[in-house]
N, CA, C and O of each residue as an XYZ file, in Angstrom:
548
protein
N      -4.483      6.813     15.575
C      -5.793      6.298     15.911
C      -6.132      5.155     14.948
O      -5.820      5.158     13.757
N      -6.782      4.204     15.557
C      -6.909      2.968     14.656
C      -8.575      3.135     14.095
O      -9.515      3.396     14.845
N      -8.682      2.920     12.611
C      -9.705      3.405     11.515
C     -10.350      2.002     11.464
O      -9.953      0.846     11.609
N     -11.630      2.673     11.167
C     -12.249      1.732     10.645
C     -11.729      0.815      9.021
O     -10.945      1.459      8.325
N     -12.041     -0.218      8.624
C     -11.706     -0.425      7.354
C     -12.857     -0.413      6.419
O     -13.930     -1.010      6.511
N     -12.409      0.406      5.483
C     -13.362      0.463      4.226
C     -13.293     -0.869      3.228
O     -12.243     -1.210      2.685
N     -14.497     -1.542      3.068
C     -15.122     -2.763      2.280
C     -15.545     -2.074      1.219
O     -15.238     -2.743      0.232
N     -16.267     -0.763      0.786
C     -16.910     -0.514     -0.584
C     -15.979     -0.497     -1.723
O     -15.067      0.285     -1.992
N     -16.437     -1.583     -2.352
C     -15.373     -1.548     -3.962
C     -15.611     -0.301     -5.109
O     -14.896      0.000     -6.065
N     -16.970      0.342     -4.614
C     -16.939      1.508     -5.724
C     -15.661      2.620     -5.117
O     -14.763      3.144     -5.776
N     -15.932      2.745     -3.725
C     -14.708      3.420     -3.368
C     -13.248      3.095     -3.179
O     -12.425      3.971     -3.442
N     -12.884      2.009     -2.782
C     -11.361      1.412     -3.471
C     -11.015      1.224     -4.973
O      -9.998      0.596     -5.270
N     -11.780      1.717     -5.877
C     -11.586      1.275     -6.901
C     -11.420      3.227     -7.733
O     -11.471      3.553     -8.919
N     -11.255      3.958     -6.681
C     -11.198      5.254     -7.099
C      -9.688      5.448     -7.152
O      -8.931      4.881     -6.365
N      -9.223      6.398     -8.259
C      -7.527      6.613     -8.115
C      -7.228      7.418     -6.827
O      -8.353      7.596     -6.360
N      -6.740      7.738     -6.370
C      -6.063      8.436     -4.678
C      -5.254      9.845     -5.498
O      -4.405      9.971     -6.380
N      -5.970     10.644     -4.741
C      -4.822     11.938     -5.011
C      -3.735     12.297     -4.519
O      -3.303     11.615     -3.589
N      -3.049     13.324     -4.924
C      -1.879     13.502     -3.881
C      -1.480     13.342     -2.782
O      -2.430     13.886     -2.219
N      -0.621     12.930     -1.703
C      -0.669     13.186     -0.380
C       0.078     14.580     -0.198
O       0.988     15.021     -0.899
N      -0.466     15.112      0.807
C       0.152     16.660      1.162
C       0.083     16.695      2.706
O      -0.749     16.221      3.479
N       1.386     17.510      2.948
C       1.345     17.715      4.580
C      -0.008     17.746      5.256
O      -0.144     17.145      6.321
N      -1.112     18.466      4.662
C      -2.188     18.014      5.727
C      -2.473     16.551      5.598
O      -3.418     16.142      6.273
N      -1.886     15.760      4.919
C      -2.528     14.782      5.546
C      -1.493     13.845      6.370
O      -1.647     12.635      6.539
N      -0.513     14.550      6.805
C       0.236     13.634      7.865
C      -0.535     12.270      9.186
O      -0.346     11.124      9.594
N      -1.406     13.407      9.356
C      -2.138     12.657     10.628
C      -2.496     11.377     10.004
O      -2.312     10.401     10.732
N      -3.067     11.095      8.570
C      -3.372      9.789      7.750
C      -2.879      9.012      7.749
O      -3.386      7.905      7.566
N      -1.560      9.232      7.969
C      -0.217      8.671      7.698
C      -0.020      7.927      8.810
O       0.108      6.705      8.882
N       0.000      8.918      9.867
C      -0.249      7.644     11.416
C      -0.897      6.998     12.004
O      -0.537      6.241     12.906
N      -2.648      7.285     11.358
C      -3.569      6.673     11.737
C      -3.452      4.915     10.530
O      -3.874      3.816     10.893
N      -2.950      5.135      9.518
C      -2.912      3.854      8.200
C      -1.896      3.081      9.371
O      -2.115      1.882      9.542
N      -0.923      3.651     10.087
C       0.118      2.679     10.896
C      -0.570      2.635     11.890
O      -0.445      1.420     12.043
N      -1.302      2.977     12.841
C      -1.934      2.760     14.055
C      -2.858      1.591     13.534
O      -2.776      0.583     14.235
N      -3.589      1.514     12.621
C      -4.273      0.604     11.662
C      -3.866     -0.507     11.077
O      -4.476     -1.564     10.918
N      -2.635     -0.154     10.721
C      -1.955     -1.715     10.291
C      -1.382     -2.788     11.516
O      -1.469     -4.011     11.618
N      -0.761     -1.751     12.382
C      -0.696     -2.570     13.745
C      -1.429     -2.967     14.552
O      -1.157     -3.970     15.213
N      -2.201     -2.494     14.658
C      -3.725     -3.454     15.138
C      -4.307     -4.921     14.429
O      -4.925     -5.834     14.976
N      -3.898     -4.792     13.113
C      -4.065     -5.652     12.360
C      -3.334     -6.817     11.633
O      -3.623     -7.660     10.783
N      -1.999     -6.379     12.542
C      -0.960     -7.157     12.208
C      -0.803     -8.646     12.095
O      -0.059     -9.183     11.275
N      -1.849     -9.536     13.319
C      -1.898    -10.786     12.901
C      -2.475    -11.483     10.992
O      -2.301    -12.646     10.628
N      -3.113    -10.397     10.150
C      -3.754    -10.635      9.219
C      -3.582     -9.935      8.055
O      -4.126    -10.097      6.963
N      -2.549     -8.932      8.506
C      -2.000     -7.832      7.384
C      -0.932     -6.915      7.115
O      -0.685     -6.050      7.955
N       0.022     -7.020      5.603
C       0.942     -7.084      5.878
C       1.285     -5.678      5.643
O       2.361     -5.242      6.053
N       0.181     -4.695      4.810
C       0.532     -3.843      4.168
C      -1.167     -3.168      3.860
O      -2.112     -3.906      3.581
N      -1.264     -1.902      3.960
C      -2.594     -0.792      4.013
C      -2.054      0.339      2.951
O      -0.905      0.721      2.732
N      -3.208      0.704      2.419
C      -2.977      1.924      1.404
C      -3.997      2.469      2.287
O      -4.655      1.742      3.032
N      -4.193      4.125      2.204
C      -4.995      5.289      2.847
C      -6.553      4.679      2.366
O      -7.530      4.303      3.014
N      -6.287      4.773      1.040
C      -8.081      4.428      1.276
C      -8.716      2.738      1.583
O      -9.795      2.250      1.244
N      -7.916      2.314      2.116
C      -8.455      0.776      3.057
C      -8.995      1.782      4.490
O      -9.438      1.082      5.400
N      -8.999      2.895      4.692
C      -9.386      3.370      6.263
C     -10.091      4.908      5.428
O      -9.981      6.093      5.742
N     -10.673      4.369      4.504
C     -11.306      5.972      4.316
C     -11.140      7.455      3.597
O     -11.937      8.362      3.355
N      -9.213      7.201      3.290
C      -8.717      8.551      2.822
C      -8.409      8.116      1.105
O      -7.940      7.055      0.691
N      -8.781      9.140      0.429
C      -8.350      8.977     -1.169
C      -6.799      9.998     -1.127
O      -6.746     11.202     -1.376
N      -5.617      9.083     -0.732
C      -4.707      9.579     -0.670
C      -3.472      8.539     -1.306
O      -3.729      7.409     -1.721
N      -2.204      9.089     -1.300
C      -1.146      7.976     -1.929
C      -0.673      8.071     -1.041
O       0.027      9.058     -0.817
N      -0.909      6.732      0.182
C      -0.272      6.851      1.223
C      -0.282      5.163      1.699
O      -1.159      4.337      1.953
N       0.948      5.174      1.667
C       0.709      3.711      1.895
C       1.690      3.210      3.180
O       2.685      3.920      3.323
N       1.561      2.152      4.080
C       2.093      1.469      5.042
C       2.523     -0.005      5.274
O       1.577     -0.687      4.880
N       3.372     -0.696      5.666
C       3.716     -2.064      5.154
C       4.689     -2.295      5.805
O       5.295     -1.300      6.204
N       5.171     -3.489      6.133
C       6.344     -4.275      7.074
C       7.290     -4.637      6.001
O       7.062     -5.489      5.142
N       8.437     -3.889      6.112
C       9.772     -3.998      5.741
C      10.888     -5.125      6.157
O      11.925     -5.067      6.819
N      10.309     -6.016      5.572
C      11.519     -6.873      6.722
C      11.292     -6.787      8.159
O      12.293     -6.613      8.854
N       9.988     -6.892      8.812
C       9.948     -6.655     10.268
C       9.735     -5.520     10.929
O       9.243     -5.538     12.058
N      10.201     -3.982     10.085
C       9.916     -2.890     10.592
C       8.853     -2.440      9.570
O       8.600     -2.919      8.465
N       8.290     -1.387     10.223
C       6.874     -1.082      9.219
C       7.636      0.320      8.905
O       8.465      0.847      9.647
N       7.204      0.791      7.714
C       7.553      1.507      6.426
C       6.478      2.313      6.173
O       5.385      1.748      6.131
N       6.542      4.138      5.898
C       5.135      4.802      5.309
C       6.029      5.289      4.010
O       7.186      5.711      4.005
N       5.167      5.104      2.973
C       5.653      5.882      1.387
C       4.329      7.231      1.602
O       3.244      7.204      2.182
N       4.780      7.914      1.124
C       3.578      9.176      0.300
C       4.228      9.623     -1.034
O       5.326     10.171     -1.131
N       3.220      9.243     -2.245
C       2.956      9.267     -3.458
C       4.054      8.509     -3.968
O       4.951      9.080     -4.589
N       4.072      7.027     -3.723
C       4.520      6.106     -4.252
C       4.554      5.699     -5.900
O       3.499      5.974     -6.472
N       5.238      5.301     -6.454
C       5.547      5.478     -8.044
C       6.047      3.902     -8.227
O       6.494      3.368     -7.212
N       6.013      3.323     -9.138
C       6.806      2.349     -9.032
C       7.300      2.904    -10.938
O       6.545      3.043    -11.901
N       8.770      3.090    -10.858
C       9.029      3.275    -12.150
C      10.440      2.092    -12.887
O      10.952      2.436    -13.952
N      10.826      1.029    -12.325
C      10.728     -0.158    -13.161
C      10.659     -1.320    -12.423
O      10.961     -1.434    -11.235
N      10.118     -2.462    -13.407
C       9.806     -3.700    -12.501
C      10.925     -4.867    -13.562
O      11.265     -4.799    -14.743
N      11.269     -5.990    -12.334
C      12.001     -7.285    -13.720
C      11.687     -8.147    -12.656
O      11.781     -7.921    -11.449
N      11.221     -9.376    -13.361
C      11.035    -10.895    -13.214
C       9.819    -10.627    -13.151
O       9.449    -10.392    -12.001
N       8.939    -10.557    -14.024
C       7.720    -11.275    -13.908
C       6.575    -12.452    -13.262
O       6.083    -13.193    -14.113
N       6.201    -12.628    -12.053
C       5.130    -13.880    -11.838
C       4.304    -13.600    -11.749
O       3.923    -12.429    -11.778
N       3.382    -14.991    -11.537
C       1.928    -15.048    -11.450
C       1.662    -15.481     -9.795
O       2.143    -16.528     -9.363
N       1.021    -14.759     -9.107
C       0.718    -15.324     -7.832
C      -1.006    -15.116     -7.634
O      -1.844    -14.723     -8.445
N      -1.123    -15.486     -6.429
C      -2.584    -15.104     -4.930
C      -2.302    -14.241     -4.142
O      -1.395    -14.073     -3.326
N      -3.287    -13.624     -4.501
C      -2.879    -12.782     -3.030
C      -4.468    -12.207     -2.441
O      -5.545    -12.033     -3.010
N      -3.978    -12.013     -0.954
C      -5.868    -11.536     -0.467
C      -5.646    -10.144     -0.202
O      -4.582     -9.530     -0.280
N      -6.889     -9.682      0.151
C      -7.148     -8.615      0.769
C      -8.089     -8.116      1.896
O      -9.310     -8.261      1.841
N      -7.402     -7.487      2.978
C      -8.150     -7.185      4.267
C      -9.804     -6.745      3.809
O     -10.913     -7.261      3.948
N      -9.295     -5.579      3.235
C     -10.481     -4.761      2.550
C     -11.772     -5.657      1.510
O     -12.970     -5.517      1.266
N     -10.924     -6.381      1.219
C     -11.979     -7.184     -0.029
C     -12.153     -8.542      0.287
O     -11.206     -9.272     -0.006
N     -13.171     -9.074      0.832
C     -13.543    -10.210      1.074
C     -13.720    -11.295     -0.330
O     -14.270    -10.999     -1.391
N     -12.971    -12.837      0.091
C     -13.637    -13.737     -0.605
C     -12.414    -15.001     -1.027
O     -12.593    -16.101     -1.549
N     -11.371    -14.453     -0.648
C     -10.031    -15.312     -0.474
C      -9.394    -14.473     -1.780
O      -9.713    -13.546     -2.525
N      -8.279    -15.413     -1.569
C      -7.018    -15.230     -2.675
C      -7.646    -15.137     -4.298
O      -8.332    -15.909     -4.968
N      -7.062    -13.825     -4.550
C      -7.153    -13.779     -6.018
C      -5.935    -13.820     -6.614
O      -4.907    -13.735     -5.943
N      -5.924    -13.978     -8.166
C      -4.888    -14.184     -9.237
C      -4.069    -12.865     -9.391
O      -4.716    -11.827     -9.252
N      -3.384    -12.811     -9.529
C      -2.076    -11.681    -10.125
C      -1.110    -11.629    -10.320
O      -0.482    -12.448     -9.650
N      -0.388    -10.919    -11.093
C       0.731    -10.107    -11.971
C       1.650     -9.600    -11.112
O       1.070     -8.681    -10.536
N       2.746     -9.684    -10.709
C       3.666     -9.342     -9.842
C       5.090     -9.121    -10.500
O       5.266     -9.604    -11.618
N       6.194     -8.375     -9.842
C       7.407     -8.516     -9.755
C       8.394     -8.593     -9.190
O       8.598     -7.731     -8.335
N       9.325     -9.540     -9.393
C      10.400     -9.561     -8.492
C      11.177     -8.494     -7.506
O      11.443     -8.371     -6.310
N      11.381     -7.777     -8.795
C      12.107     -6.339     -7.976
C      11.625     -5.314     -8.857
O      11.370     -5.397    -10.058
N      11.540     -4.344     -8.084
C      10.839     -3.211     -8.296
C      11.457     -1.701     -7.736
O      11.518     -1.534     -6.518
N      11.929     -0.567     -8.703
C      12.435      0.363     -8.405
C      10.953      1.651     -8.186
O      10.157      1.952     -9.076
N      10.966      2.279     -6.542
C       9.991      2.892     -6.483
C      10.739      4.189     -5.966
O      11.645      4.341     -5.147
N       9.976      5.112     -6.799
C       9.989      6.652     -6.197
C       8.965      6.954     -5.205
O       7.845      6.563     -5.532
N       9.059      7.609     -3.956
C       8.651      8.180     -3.087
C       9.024      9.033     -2.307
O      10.249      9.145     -2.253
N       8.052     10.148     -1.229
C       8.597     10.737     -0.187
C       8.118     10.219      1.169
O       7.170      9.575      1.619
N       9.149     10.767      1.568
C       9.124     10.053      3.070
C       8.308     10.910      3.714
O       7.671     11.723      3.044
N       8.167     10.876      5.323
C       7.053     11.623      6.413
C       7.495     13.097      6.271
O       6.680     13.925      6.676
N       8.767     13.598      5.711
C       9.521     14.862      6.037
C       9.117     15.249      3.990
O       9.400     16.364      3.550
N       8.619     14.403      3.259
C       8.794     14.760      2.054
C      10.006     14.960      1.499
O      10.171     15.946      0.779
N      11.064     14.044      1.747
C      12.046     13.911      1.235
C      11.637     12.788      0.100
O      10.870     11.846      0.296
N      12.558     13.206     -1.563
C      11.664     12.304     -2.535
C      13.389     10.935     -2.332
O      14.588     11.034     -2.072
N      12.443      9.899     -2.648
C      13.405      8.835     -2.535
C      13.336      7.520     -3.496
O      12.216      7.046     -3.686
N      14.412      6.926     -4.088
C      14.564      6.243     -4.717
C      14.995      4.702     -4.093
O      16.101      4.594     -3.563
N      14.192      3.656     -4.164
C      14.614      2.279     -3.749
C      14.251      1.286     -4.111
O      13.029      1.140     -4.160
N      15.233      0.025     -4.577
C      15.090     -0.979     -4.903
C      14.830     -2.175     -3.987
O      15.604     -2.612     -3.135
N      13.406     -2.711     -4.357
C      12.851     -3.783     -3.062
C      12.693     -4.777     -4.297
O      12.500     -4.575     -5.495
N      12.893     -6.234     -3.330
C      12.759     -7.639     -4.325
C      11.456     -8.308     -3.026
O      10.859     -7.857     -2.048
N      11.528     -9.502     -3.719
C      10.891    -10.544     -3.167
C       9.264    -10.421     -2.500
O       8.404     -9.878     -3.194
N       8.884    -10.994     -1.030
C       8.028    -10.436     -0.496
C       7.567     -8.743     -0.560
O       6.459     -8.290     -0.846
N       8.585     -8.137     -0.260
C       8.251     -6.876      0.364
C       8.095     -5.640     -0.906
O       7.670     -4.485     -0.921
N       8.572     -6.393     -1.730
C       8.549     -6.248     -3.221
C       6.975     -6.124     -3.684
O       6.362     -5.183     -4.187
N       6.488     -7.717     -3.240
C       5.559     -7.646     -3.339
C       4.000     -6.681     -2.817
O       3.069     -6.356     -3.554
N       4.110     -6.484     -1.752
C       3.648     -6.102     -0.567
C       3.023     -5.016     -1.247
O       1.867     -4.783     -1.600
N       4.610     -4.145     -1.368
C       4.502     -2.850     -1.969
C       3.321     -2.621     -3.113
O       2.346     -1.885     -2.958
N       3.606     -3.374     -4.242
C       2.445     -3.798     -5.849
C       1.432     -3.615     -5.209
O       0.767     -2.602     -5.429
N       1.097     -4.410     -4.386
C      -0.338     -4.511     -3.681
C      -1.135     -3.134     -3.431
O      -2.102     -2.593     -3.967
N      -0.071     -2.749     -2.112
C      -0.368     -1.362     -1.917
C      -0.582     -0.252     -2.685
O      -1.573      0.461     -2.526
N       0.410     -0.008     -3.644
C       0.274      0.516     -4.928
C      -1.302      0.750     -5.958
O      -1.971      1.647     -6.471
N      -1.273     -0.492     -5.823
C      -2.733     -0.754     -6.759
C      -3.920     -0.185     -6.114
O      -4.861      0.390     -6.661
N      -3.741     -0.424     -4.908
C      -4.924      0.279     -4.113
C      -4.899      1.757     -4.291
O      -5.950      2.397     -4.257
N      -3.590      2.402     -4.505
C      -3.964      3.582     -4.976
C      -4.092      4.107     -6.354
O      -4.231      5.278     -6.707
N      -4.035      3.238     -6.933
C      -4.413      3.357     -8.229
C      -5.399      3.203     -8.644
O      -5.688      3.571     -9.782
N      -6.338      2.528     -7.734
C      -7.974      1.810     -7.935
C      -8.280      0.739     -8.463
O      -9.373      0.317     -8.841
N      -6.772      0.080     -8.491
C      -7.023     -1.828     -8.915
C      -7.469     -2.638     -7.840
O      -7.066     -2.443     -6.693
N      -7.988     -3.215     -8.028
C      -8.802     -4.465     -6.758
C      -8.041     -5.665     -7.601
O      -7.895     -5.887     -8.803
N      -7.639     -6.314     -6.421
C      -7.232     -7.121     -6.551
C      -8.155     -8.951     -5.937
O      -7.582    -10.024     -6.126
């Protein structure tokens, strides 16, 4: 089901708790949500639609991708970029990024998984991330 999007910065700016099998359905509504929105967005964390969860969604190279309780545990190459946000009005802001990035996660079955993403999608990911961490970007 496609969600409304949440604009309040006191509430994106909250850390996200666990994701747990009940919240599967979250999981398909953040992708029913991102695909609706696809001309303007590349990548949704749970609470851009409402849920304080670690659940995040994003285009992989063309196919869209769900993490639950995403980790990012190392980053190399350092830049500085812009980047916007659906959720947060007002254009491109400044940030801290990395090239490649090794992230722990489980998949829809809670299988825990280890993978190395570079570049864009690399990026994507940070983004998403932060949102569950309660960084505004």
């Amino acid at each position: 089901m496609v969600r409304e999007l949440i604009h309040d910065p006191i509430f994106l700016a909250q850390k996200s708790d666990l994701a747990t099998k009940a919240d599967l359905q979250t999981a398909r509504d953040l992708l029913d949500t991102l695909s609706a929105h696809r001309e303007t967005c590349v990548g949704m964390a749970a609470n851009m639609i409402g849920v304080s969860r670690r659940i995040i969604a994003f285009d992989n190279e063309g196919r869209y991708m769900v993490m639950l309780n995403p980790e990012i545990i190392k980053r190399a190459g350092a830049y500085e970029t812009e980047e916007s946000c659906l959720s947060l009005p007002g254009g491109p802001r400044k940030t801290k990024r990395y090239e490649k990035i090794k992230v722990q996660y489980q998949t829809l079955d809670f299988q825990t998984r280890l993978r190395t993403f570079t570049g864009w999608t690399a990026q994507i990911i940070q983004h998403e991330i932060d949102h569950c961490d309660g960084v505004l970007i």
